[in-house]
C-alpha positions in Angstrom: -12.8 0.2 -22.5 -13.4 -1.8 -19.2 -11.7 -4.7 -17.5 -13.9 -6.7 -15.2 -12.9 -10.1 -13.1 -14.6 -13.2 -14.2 -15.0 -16.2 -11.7 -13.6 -19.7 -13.3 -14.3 -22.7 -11.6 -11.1 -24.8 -12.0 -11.0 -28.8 -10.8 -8.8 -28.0 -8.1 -11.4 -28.8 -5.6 -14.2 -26.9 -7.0 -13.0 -23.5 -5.9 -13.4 -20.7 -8.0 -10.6 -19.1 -9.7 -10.7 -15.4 -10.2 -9.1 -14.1 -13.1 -7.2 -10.4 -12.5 -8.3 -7.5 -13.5 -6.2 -4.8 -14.9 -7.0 -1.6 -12.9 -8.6 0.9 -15.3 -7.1 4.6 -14.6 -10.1 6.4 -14.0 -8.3 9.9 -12.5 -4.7 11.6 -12.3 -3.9 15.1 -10.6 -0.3 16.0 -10.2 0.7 18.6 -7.5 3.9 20.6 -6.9 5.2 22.8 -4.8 5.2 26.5 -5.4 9.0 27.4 -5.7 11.0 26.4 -8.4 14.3 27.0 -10.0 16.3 27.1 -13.3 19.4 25.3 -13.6 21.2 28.7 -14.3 20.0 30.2 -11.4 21.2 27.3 -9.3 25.0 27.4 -11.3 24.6 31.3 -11.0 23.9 30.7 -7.0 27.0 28.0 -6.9 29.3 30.9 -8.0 33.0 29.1 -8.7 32.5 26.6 -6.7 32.4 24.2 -9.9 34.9 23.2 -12.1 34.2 24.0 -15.5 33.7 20.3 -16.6 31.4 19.7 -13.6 29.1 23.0 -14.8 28.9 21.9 -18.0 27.8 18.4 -16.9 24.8 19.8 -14.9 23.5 21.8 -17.7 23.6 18.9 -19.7 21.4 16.6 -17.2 18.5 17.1 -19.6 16.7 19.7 -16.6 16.2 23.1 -17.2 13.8 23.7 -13.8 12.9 21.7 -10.8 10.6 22.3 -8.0 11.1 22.2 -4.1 9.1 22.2 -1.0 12.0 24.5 0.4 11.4 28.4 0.1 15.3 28.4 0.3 16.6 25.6 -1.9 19.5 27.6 -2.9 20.7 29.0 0.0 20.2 25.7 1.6 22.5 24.4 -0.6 25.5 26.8 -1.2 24.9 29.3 2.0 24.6 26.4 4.8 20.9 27.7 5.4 18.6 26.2 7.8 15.8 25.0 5.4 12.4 26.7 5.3 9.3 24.9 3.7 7.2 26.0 1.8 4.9 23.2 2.0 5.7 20.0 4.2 5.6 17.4 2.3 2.8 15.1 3.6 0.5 18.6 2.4 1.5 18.5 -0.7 0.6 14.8 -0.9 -2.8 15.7 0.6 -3.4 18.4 -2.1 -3.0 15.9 -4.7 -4.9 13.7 -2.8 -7.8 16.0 -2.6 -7.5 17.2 -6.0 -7.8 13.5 -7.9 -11.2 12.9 -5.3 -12.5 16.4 -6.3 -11.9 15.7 -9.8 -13.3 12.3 -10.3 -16.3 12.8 -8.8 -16.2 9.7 -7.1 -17.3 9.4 -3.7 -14.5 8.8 -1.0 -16.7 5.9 0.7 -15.8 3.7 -2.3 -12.2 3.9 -2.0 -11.5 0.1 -0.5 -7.6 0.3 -0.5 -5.1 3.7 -0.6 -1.3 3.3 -1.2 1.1 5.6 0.0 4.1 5.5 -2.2 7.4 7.1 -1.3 11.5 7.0 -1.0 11.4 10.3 0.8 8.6 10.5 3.4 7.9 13.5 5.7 9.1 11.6 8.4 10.2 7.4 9.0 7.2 7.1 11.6 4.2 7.0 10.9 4.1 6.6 6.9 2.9 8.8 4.3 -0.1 6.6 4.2 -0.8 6.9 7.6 -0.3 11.0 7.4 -2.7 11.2 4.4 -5.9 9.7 6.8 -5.0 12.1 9.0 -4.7 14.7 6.3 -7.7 13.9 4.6 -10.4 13.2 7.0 -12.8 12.3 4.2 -10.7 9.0 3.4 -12.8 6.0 4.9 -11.5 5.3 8.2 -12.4 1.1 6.8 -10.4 1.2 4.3 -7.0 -0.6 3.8 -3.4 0.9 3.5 -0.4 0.1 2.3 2.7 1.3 2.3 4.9 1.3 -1.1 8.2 2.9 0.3 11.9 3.5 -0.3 11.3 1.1 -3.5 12.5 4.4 -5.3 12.1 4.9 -9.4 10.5 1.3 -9.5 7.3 2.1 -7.5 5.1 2.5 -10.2 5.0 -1.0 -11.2 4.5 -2.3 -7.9 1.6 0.0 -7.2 -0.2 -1.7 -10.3 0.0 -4.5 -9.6 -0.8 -4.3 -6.0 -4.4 -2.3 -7.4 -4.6 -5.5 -9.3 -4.4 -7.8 -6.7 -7.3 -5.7 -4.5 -9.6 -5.3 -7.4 -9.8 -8.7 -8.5 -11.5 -9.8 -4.7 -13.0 -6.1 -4.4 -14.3 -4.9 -8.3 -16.9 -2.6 -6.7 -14.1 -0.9 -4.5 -11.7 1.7 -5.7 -7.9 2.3 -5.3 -6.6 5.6 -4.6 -2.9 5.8 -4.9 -0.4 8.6 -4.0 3.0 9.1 -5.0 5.2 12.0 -3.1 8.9 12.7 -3.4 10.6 15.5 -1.8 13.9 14.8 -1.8 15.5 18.7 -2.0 15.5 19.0 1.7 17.8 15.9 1.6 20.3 17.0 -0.8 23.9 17.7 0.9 25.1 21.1 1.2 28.2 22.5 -1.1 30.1 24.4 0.6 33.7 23.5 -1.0 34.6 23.5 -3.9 33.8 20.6 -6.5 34.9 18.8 -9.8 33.6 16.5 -12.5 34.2 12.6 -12.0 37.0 12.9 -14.6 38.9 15.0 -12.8 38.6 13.6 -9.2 40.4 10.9 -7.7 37.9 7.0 -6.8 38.0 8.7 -3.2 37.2 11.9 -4.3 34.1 11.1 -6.1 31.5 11.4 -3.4 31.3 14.9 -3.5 31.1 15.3 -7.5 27.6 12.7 -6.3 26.7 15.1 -3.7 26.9 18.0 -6.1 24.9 16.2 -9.1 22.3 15.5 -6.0 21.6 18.9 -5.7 20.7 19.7 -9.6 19.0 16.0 -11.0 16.6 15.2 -8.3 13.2 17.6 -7.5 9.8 17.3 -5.2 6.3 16.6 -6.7 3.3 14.5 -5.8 0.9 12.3 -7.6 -2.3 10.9 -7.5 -4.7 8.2 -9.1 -7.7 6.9 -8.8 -7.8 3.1 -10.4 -10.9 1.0 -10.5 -12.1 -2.5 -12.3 -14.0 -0.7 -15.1 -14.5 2.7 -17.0 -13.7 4.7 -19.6 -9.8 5.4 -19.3 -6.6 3.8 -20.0 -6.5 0.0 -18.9 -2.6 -0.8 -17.7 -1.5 -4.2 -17.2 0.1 -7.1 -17.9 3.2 -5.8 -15.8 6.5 -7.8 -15.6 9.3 -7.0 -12.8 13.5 -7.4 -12.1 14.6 -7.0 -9.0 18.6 -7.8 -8.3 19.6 -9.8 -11.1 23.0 -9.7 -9.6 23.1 -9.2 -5.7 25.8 -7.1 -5.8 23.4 -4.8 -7.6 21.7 -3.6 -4.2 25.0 -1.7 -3.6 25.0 0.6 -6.8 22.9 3.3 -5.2 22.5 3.7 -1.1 21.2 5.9 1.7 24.0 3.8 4.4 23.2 6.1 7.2 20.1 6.8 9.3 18.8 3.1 9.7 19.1 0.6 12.2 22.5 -1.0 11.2 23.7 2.8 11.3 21.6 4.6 13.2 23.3 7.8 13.7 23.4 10.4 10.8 27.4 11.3 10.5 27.1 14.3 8.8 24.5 17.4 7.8 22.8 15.2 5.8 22.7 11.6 5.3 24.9 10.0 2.7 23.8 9.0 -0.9 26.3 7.0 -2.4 25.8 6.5 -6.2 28.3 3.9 -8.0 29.8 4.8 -11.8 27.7 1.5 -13.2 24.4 2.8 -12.5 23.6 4.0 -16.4 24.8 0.6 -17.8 22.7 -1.6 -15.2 19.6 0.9 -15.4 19.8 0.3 -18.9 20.4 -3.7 -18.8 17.0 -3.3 -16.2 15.2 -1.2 -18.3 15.4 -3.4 -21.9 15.7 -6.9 -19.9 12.5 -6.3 -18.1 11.0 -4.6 -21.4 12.2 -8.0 -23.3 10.4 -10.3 -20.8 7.3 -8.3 -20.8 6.9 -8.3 -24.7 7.6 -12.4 -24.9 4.6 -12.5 -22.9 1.8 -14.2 -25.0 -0.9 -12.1 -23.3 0.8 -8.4 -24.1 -0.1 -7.2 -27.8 3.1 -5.4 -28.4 6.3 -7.2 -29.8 8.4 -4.3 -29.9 9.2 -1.0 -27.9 9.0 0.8 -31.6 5.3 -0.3 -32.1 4.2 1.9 -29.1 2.3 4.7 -29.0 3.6 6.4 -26.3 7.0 5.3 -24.8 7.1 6.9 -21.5 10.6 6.0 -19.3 11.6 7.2 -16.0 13.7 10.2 -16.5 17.0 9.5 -14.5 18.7 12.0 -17.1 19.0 12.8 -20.7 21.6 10.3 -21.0 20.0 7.6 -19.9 16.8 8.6 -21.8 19.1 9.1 -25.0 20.7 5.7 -23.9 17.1 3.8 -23.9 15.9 5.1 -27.0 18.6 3.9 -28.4 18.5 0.7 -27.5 14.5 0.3 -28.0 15.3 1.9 -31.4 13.2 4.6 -31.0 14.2 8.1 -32.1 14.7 10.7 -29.2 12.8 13.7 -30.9 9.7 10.6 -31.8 6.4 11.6 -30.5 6.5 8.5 -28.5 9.2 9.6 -26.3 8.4 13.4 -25.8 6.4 13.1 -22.4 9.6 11.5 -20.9 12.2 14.1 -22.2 9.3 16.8 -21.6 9.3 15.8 -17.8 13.0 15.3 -17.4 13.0 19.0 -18.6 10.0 20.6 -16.7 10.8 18.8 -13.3 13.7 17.1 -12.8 14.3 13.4 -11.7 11.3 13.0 -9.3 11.7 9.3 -8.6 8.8 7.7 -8.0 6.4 10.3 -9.4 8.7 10.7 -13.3 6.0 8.2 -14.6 3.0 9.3 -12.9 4.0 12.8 -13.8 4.3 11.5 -17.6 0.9 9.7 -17.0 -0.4 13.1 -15.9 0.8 15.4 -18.8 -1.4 17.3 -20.4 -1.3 15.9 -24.0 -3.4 13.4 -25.7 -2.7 10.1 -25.9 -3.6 8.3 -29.6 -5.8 5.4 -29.3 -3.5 2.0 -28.9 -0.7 0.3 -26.4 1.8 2.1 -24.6 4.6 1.0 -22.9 5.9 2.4 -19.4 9.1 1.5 -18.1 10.4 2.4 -14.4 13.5 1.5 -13.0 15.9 2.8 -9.8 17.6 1.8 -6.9 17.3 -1.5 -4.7 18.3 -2.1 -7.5 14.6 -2.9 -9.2 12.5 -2.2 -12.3 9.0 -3.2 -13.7 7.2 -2.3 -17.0 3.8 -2.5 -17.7 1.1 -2.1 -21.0 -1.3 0.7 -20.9 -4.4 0.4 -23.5 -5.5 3.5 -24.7 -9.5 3.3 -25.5 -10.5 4.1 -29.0 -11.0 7.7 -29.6 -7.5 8.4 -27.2 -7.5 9.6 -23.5 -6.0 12.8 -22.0 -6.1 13.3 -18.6 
């Protein structure tokens, strides 16, 4: 399957018109970082500190491992450890930058644009897309850059279409995208004692969110290669959301740390999460699915008719929640890489989808639907063709 530009000339003033291409997928690698642990080995390190509503819940996020960059992830969190890593972060990104070059075959002089996609860089200044030239030597020192960051869960959808925009001037070039969360080393540390939202007071519920940080969210890096033509999956058309309701912007924040509020006012800086995030990830979600399946130029009409459904994995919950309303079955086929990566690796943000994308299972010829949503508050979904014969990465 390919997707190539075409040059249109239109009447408005004899220019010609280029329509877009849809960035073919040529590559995927996923890297993560050597430690890991189980859910029961975190409650087992948390001792009593939980309530027994509150250990329940975590067992029940739908994770039964996650993986860190810290050596110490544990002790970090319930013994007020310094933290160790294991891998910094912008390595791990260059690993999985290496990796997808390595495996493609391509060679690095054809890469024309690289995106560096984050909501938890190894540092504010310089970016993650400016650490992965440095990183990776072999990267053309012509090529463009952009950064794609703190857009959290979302990113995926912005990255295509950005690839889009570059490969409809540039169809001989090639975009190399990288996706890198580590946000363990940013979790809170427990040290009290801590409760389920039920049984804490409005005020009180902070630290049940600090808690909950500490188990849903994991480190993991991603990267793709995405060109005009070839043999792989062909994604696009892609539709987005961003803040149907202003007030939205406020249902997930990091307050501390920038310019407004510069100074950090505690171990770690503050990530507020609101009650309503479930019911407006889900209204993102199926709104932006609705709008991008209205579309006369996207062959699917309904979530159901897709061969593979895969959705960011905020939690079980929220999985079990979207299924439900795409009326979908949670055990389908369909579904399984999202539950599958929930399970293996946690809430990722930015790389759940490419992690999905990268699974090791293939993919029956026909359209897919992929569905990414988070904080700002923003989401985007997008079509991937599968070529006849199916694909597996």
């Amino acid at each position: 399957m390919t997707s190539t530009a075409k040059l249109l000339h239109h009447s408005d003033g004899g220019r010609p018109v280029t329509n877009p291409v849809n960035p073919v997928l040529r590559t995927i690698v996923a890297e993560l970082p050597g430690p890991s642990w189980t859910t029961d080995e975190l409650l087992e390190a948390a001792g009593d500190r939980f309530s027994d509503a509150l250990r329940d819940m975590l067992s029940r996020l739908g994770i039964d491992r996650r993986y860190s960059v810290l050596a110490n992830y544990p002790a970090v969190l319930f013994a007020g450890a310094d933290p160790e890593l294991a891998v910094p972060a912008s390595s791990l990104a260059a690993r999985a930058v290496r990796a997808c070059i390595d495996k493609s075959g391509v060679r690095p002089e054809d890469i024309g644009l690289v995106l560096g996609v984050s909501s938890s860089p190894a540092r504010l200044l310089p970016s993650l897309v400016c650490d992965l030239f440095v990183r990776v030597p072999e990267l053309p020192r012509s090529a463009m850059n952009l950064s794609i960051e703190y857009m959290g869960c979302s990113a995926i959808a912005k990255a295509v279409d950005c690839a889009r925009w570059f490969l409809t001037t540039h169809p001989d070039q090639l975009v190399l995208v990288c996706f890198m969360e580590a946000i363990t080393p940013l979790s809170p540390p427990l040290p009290g004692r801590y409760a389920h939202f039920s049984e804490v007071s409005p005020a009180q519920r902070q630290s049940t969110v600090d808690a909950m940080h500490g188990f849903l969210f994991a480190d993991a890096a991603v990267a793709m290669i995405l060109g005009a033509d070839g043999s792989g999956p062909v994604f696009g058309p892609v539709e987005h959301c961003t803040n149907a309701h202003p007030e939205d912007a406020e249902l997930g924040t990091v307050p501390d740390g920038g310019s407004d509020v510069p100074v950090v006012t505690g171990p770690r800086r503050v990530y507020t999460l609101s009650p309503d995030v479930t019911a407006r990830g889900t209204f993102y979600a199926t709104h932006t699915v609705e709008r991008l399946l209205a579309r006369p130029d996207v062959p699917l009409r309904e979530p159901r008719g897709a061969t593979a459904l895969l959705m960011h994995t905020g939690s079980r919950r929220i999985l079990d929640g979207l299924c439900d309303q795409f009326h979908v079955r949670t055990d389908s086929p369909a579904a399984a890489s999202s539950y599958r990566i929930l399970r293996d690796y946690g809430n990722t943000l930015g790389c759940s989808v490419p992690l999905m994308l990268a699974d090791s299972v293939r993919r029956p010829a026909g359209h897919a639907l992929l569905v990414a949503f988070g904080l700002s508050f923003s989401s985007g979904a997008f079509i991937m063709d599968v070529p006849e014969g199916g694909w597996m990465p």
